[in-house]
N, C-alpha and C positions, 0 to 999 in steps of 0.2 A: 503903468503905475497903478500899484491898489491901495496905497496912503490918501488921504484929505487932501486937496490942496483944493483954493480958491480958483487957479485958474482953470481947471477941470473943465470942459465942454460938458455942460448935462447934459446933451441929446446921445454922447458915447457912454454905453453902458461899462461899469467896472469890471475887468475882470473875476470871475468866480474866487473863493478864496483858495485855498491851497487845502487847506483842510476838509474843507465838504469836495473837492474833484477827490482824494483821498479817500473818503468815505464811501464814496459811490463808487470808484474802483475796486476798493474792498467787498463792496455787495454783490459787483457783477465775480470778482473772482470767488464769492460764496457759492454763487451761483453756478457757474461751472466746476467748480468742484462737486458741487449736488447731480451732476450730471447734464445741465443747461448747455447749450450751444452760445459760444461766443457771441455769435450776430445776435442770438437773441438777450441774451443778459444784456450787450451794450445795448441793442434799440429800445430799452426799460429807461434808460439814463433821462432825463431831463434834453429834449433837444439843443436846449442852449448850452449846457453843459456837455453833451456830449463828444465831441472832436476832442476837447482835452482827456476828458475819462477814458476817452479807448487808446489815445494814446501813448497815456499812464497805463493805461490794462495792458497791451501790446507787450511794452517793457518789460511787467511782470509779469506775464505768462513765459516771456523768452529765458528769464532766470527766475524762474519756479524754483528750478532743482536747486540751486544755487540756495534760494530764501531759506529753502525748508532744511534745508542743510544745517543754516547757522543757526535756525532756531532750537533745532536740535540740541545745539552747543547752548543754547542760553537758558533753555526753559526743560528740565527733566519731564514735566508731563505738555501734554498737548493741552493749549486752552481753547475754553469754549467754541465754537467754529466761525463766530464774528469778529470775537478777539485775534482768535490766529489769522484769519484771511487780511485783518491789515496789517500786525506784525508782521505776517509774508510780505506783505505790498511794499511794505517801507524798508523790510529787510532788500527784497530784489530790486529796489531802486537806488540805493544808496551804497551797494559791497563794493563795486568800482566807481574810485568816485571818477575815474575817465570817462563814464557814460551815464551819469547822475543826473537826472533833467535839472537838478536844484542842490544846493551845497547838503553835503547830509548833518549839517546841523539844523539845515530849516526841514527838512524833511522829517528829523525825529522830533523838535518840536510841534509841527505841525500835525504828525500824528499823534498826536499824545491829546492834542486840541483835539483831532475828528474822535477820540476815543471816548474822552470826558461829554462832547457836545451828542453823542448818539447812546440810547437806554439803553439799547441790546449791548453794549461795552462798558458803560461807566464804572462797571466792579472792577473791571480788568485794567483803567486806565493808571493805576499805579504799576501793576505790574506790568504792562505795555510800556511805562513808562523807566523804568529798572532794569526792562531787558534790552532798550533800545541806548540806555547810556549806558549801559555796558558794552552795547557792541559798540559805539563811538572810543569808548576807552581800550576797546581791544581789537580793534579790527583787525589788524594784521595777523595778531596769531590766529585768530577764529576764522579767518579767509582760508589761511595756509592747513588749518587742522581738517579743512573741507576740502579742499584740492584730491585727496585721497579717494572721493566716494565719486566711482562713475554721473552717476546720477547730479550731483553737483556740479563735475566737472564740463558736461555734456548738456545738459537742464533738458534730458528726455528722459523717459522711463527706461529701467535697466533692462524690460524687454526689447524695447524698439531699439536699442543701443546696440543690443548682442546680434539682432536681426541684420540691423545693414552690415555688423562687420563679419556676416557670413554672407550674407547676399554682396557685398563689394568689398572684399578684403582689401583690393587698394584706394578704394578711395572714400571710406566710410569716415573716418575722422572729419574730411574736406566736406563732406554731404552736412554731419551735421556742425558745422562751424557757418556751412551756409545756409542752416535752419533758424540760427540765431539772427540774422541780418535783418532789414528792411529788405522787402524786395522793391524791385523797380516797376516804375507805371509805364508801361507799354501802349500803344497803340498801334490798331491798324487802320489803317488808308483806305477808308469804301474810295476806291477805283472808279466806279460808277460816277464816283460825283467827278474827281479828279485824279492826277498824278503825285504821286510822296514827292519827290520835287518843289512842287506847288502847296501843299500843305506843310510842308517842311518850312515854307518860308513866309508861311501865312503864322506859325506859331514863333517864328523868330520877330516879325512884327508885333507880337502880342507879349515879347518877350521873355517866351518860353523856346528855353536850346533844347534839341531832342540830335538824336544818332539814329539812321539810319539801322534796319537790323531785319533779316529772315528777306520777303519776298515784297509786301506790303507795309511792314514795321517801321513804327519809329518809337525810340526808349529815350524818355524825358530824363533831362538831368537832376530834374528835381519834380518828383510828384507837386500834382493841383488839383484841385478839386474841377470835375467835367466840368461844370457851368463856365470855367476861366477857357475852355478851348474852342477855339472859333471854330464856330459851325457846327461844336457837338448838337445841338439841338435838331441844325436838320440835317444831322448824319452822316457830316464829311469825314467822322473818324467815330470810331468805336473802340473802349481799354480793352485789349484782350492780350495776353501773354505771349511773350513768340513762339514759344514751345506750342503753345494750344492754337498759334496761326498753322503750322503744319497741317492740319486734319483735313479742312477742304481739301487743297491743292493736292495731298496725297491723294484724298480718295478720287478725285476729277480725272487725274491727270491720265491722258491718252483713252481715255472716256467722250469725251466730248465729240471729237473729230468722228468718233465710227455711229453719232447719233442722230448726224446730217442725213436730210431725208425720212426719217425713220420716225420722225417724234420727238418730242422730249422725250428722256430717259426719266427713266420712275426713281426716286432718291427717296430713301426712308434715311431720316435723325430717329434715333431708337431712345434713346434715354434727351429729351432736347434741352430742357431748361437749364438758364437763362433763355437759351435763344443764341447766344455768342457763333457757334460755330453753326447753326440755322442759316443766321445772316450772313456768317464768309460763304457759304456754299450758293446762296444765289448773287450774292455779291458778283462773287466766282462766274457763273453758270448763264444767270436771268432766266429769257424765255427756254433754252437750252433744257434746262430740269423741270420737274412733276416733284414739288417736294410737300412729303408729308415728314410733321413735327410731332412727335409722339412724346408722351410726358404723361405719367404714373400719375400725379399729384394734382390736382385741380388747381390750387393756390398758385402753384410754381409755374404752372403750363399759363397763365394769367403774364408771367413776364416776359414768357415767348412776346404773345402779343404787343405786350409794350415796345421789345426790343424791334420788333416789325415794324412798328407801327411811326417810331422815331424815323426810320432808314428807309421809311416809302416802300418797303416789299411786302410780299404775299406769298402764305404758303396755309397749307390744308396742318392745322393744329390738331390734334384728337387727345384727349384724355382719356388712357388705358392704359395696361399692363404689358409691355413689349413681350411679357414671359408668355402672352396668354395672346399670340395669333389668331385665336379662332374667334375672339371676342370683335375685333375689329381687321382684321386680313379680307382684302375681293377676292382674294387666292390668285392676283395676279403677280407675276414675280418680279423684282424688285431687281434694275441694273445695278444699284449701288445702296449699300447700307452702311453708315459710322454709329457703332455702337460704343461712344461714349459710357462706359459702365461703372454702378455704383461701386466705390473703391475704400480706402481708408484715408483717400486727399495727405497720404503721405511726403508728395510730392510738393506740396502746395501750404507747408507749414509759414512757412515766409509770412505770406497772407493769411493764414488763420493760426496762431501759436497755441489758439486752447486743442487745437486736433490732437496734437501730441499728449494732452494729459485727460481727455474723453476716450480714445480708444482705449481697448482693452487686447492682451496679445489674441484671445480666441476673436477677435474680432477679422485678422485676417483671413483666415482658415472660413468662416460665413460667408463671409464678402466673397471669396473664393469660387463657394459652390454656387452662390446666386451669378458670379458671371459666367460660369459653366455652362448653369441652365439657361442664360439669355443666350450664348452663343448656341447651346444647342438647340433652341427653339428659333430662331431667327435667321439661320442656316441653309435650312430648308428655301426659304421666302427668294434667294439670291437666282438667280438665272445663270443657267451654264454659261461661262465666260465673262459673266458679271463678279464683284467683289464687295468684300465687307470689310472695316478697317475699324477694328479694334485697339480702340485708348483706353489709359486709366491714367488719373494726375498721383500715380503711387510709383516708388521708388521699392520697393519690395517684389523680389524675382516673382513670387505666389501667385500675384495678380498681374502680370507681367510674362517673362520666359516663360516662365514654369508651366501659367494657362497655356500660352500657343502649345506649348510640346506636345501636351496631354490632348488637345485639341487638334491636331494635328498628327496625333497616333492614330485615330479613333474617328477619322477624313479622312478615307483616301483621295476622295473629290476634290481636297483642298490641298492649292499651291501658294507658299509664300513667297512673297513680289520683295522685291527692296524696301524695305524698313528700316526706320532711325530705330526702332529696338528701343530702350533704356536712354533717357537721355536725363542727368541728372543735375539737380541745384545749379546753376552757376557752371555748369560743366563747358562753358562757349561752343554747344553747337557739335562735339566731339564724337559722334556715333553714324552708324552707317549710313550713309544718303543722305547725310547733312555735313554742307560742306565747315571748314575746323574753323568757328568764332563766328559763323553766320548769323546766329541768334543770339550773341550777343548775351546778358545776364538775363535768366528765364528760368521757369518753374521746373519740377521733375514731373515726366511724363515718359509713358510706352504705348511705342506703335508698332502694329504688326498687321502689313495689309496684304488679307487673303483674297486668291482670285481662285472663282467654282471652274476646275475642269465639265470639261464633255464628257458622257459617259463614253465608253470604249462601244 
């Protein structure tokens, strides 16, 4: 409750009002519209405020297209860019009211209060306020007069629209209906500490139901924040997607057995942070691998360590440029490489919905040739009859089929092994070498794992 009452516990703080999370939603999606990254717009929020602001922002970023559609319909010119980022907010949260966090009559009062109560909007709050009781007065026709505009109807850019339904003519409506969703909170099972059996029934005691899913997996039925899962702290389970559990076990597998006697095998992570698939690989491995963590970024290669550091492992971290071998390479060659590479996280909208309205279409075609150049610089590094396994969390053939091919004309060194390929949104698991529903609802991702021939 956020009325008075006497009986109120003082030691429980009130909830925020409805009007300032409002406000503050409207700032971060200013903010990404100026080009900001979602993580960072929301980590600006007030921490105590925040949980709810992002996910009031979450909402509005999934019906963008939709907002900006009806505002179209209400206002002939575009207002100020404070004014408009909350008439979007309150526009994309209230057009169906079957997914309305809040009735949209308190939503359009309530905006009309963040409008008056903040400077940068005061001028506009009459008119924020005339366009929002009009859309209450006419919602039905001004829904239906939007239904016609892809962009609306899809809440992506009419680039990225036209893109999957050339890159997956049948199932490109399905991809993005499941860009709109919540995704689900996944886990994997450090192994090392225990079996998914026993962790399975250690979060059923805690009263959290989860599903079984992939090798290691388990998919919660209802997201929680880490601190509620037993033993996250000392690392009996780590969030990782089950599409992104693949990576180790691909690249290990039938690896390990030919390493007996011989040493650890030498494992380069090419692109590492977080750290996520770092840790499944010695999860995987232990004494088995020689793993170096490689990370471009100083800041980011800092979560490596954290992620290590939670899970009791160790591995050789280095801050460099994967593209630039000669800066940090011994020029010893490498049995196994995952070159996780920077992509457009097309795949991965679920979990981030400002990706979709930050990219830009030449954005793919970039991305593109810098994973060219990682693959062709990091190629070399692999040892005959060693292998490199190439992911991107993108649903786009570009950085996906289309790199192997060109890569793979231009190799004759290089043979492709069994690969899941393309595995898309929600698709349960449906692509080569993963058996049908195995993973269960998971991110879009492409694997393609190459093994270096012998020379003749």
């Amino acid at each position: 409750m956020t009325d008075s009452s006497d009986s109120l516990d003082a030691s429980q703080p009130l909830a925020p009002p409805l009007w300032r999370q409002l406000q503050l939603t409207a700032v971060a999606l200013a903010a990404i519209r100026g080009g900001v990254s979602g993580t960072v717009a929301f980590d600006a929020v007030p921490p105590e405020l925040r949980p709810g602001v992002q996910a009031l922002g979450f909402q509005v970023l999934r019906w963008l297209g939709r907002a900006e559609a009806l505002r179209r319909q209400l206002a002939k010119r575009t207002p100020p860019p404070a004014a408009d980022a909350l008439l979007c907010t309150a526009l994309a949260l209230a057009w169906d009211v079957t997914q309305a966090p809040y009735e949209p009559f308190t939503l359009v009062d309530q905006t009309v209060e963040a409008a008056k109560r903040n400077p940068g909007t005061r001028a506009q709050a009459s008119f924020v306020n005339a366009c929002l009781r009009r859309f209450l007065r006419e919602r039905e026709e001004l829904v239906a007069a939007t239904d016609r505009e892809p962009v609306a109807q899809w809440n992506h850019p009419r680039w990225w629209i036209e893109r999957l339904r050339r890159d997956h003519p049948r199932e490109w409506q399905r991809v993005l209906e499941a860009d709109n969703t919540q995704a689900p909170m996944t886990l994997r099972v450090n192994t090392r500490h225990g079996d998914r059996p026993s962790y399975q029934a250690a979060l059923a005691a805690a009263g959290l139901q989860a599903v079984p899913v992939g090798a290691a997996g388990l998919q919660l039925l209802r997201a929680r924040p880490v601190q509620a899962l037993p033993g996250f702290a000392e690392g009996h389970c780590s969030v990782q997607d089950a599409a992104a559990q693949l990576a180790a076990p691909l690249l290990l597998e039938g690896l390990l057995g030919g390493a007996q006697g011989a040493g650890p095998l030498r494992v380069l992570d090419a692109c590492a942070a977080p750290g996520g698939k770092t840790a499944h690989l010695l999860e995987l491995a232990g004494p088995a691998i020689e793993l170096t963590a490689l990370e471009v970024d100083a800041a980011r290669s800092r979560r490596i360590d954290d992620t290590l550091a939670r899970l009791g492992l160790r591995a050789k971290v280095v801050v460099a440029d994967a593209g630039r071998p000669k800066e940090w390479w011994d020029g010893q060659a490498f049995d196994a490489i995952l070159l996780d590479a920077p992509c457009t996280a097309s795949g991965i909208v679920r979990r981030h919905p400002d990706v979709r309205w930050l990219r830009r279409e030449s954005d793919t075609e970039q991305l593109a040739l810098l994973q060219a150049m990682l693959l062709a610089a990091l190629w070399p590094l692999v040892r005959p009859g060693g292998r490199l396994l190439y992911c991107t969390c993108s649903v786009f053939r570009e950085e996906g089929a289309h790199q192997i091919d060109a890569f793979l004309a231009h190799n004759t060194d290089a043979r492709l092994l069994p690969s899941p390929g393309h595995l898309l949104p929600q698709s349960g698991g449906i692509a080569r070498g993963v058996p049908d529903n195995a993973l269960g609802d998971h991110d879009g991702f492409f694997y393609a794992l190459l093994e270096k021939q012998a020379p003749c």
